[in-house]
PyMOL Python script that loads the backbone (N, CA, C, O; Angstrom):
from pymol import cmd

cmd.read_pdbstr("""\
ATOM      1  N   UNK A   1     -17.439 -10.791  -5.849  1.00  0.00           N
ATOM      2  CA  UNK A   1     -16.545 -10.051  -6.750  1.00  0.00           C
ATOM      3  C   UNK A   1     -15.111 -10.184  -6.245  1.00  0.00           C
ATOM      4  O   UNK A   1     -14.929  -9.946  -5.051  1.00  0.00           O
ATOM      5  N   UNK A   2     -14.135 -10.511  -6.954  1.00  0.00           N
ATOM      6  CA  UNK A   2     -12.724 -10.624  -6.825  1.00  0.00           C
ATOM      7  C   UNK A   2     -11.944  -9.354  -7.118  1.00  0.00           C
ATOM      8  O   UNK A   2     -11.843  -8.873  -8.247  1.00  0.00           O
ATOM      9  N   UNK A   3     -11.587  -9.021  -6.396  1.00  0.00           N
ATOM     10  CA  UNK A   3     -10.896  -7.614  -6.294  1.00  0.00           C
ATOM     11  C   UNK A   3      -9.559  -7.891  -6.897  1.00  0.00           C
ATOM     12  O   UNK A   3      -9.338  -9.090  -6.731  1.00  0.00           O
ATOM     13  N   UNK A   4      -8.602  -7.336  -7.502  1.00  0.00           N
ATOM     14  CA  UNK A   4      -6.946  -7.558  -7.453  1.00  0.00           C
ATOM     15  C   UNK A   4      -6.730  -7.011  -5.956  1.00  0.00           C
ATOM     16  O   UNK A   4      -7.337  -6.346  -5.116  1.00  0.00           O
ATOM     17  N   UNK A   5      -5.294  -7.798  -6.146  1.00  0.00           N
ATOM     18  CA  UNK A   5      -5.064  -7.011  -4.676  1.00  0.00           C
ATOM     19  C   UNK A   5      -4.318  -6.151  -4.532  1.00  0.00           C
ATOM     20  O   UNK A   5      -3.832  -6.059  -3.404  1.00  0.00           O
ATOM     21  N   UNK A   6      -3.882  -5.122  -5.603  1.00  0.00           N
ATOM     22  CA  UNK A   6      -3.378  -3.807  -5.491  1.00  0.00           C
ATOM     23  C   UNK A   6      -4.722  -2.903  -4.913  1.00  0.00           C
ATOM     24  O   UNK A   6      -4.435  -1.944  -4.197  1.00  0.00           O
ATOM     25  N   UNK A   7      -6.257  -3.176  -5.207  1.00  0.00           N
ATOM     26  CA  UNK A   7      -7.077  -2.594  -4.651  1.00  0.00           C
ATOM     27  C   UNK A   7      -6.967  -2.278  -3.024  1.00  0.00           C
ATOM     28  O   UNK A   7      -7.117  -1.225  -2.405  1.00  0.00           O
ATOM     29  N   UNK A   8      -6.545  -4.028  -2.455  1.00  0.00           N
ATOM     30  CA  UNK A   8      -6.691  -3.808  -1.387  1.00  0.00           C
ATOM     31  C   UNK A   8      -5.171  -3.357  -0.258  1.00  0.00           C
ATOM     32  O   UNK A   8      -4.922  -3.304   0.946  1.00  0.00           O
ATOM     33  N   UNK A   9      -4.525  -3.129  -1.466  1.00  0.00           N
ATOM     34  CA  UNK A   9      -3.129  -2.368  -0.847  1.00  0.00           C
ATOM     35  C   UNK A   9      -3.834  -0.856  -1.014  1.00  0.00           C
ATOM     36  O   UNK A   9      -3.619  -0.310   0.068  1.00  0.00           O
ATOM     37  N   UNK A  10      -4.285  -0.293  -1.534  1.00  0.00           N
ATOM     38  CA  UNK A  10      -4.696   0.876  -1.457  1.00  0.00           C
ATOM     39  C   UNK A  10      -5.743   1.443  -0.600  1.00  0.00           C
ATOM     40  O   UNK A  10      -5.674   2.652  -0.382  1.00  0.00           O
ATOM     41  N   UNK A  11      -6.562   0.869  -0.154  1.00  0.00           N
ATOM     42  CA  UNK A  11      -7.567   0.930   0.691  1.00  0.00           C
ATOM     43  C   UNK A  11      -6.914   1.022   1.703  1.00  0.00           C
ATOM     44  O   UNK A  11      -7.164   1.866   2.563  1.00  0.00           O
ATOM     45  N   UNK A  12      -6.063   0.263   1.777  1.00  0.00           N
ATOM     46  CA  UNK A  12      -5.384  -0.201   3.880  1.00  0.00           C
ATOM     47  C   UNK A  12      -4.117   1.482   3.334  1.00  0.00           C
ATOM     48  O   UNK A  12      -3.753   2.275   4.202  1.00  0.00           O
ATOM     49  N   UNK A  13      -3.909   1.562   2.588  1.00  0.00           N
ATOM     50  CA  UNK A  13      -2.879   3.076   2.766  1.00  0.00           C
ATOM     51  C   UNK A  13      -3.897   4.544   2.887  1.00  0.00           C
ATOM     52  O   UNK A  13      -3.551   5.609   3.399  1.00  0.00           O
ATOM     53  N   UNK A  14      -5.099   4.257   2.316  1.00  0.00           N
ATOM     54  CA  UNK A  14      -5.902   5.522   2.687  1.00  0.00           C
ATOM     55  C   UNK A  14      -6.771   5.140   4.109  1.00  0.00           C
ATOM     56  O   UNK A  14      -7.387   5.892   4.864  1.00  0.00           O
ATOM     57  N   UNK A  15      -6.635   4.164   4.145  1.00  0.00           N
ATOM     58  CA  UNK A  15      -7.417   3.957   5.507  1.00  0.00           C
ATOM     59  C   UNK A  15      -6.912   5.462   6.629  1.00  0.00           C
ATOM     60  O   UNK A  15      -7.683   6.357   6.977  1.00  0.00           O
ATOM     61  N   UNK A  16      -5.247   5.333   7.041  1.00  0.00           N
ATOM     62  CA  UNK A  16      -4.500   6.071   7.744  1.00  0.00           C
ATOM     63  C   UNK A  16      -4.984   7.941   7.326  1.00  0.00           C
ATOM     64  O   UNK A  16      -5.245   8.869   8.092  1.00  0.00           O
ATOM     65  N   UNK A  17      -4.947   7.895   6.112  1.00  0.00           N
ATOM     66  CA  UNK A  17      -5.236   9.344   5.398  1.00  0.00           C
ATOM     67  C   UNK A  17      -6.433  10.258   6.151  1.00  0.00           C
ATOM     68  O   UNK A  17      -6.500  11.360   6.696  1.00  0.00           O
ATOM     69  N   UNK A  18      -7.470   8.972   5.809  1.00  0.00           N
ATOM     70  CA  UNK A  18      -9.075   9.278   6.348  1.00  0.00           C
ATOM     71  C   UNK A  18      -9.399   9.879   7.281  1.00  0.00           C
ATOM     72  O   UNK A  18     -10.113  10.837   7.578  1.00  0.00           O
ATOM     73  N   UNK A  19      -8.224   8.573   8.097  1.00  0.00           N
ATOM     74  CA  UNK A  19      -8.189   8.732   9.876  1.00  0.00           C
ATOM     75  C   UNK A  19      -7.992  10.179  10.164  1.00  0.00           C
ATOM     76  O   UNK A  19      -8.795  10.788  10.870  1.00  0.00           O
ATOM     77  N   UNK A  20      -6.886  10.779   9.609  1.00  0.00           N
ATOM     78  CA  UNK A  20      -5.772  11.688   9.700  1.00  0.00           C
ATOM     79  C   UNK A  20      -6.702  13.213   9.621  1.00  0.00           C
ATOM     80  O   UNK A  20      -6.741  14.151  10.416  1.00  0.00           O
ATOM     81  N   UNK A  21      -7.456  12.975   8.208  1.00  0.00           N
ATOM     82  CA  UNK A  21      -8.564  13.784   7.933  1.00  0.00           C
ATOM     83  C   UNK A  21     -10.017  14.374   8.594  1.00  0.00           C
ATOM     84  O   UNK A  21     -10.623  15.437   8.460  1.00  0.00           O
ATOM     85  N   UNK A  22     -10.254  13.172   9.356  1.00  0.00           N
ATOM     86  CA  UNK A  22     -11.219  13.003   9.976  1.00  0.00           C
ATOM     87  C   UNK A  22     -11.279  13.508  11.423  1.00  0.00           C
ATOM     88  O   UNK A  22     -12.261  13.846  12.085  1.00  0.00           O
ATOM     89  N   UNK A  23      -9.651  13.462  11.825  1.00  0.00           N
ATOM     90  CA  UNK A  23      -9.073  14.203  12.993  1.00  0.00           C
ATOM     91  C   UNK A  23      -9.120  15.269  12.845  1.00  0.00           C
ATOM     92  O   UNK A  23      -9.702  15.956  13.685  1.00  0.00           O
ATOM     93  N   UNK A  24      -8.537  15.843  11.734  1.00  0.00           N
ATOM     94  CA  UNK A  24      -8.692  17.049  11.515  1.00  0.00           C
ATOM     95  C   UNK A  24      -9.582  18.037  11.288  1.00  0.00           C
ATOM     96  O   UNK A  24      -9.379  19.189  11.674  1.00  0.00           O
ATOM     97  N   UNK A  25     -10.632  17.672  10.648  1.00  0.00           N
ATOM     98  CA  UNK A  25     -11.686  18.297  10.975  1.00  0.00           C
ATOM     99  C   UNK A  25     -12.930  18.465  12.197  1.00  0.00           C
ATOM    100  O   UNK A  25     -13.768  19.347  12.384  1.00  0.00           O
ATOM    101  N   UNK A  26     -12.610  17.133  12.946  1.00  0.00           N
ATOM    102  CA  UNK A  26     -13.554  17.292  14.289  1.00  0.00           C
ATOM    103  C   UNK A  26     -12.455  18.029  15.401  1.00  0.00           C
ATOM    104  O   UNK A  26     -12.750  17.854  16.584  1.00  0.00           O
ATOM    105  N   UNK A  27     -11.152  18.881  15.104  1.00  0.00           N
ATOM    106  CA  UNK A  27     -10.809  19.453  16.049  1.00  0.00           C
ATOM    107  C   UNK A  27     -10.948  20.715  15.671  1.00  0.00           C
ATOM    108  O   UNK A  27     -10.845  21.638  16.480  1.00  0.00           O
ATOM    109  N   UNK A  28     -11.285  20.957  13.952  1.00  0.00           N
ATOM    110  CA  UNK A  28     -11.391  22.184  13.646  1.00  0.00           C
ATOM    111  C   UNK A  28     -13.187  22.831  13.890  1.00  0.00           C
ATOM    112  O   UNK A  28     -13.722  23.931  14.022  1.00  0.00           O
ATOM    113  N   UNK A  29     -13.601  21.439  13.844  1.00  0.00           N
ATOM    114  CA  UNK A  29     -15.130  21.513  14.450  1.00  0.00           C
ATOM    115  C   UNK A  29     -15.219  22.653  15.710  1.00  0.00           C
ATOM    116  O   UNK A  29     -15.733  23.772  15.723  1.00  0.00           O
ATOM    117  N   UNK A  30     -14.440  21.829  16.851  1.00  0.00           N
ATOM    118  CA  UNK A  30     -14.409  22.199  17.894  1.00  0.00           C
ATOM    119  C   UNK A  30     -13.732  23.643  18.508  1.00  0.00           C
ATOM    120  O   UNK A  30     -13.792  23.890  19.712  1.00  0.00           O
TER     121      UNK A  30
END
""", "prot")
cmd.dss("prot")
cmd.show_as("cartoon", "prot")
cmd.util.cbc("prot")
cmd.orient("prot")
């Protein structure tokens, strides 16, 4: 499957988000 590649400009900008998110809740875990 051929993606456009505004898809994959968007993926690599939420990549950071995820990260960000993902921090945030395993410190609120803790």
């Amino acid at each position: 499957i051929n993606l456009p590649s505004h898809i994959n400009v968007n993926e690599i900008e939420l990549m950071p988000v995820t990260q960000t998110w993902n921090g945030f809740y395993i410190e609120r875990d803790e």
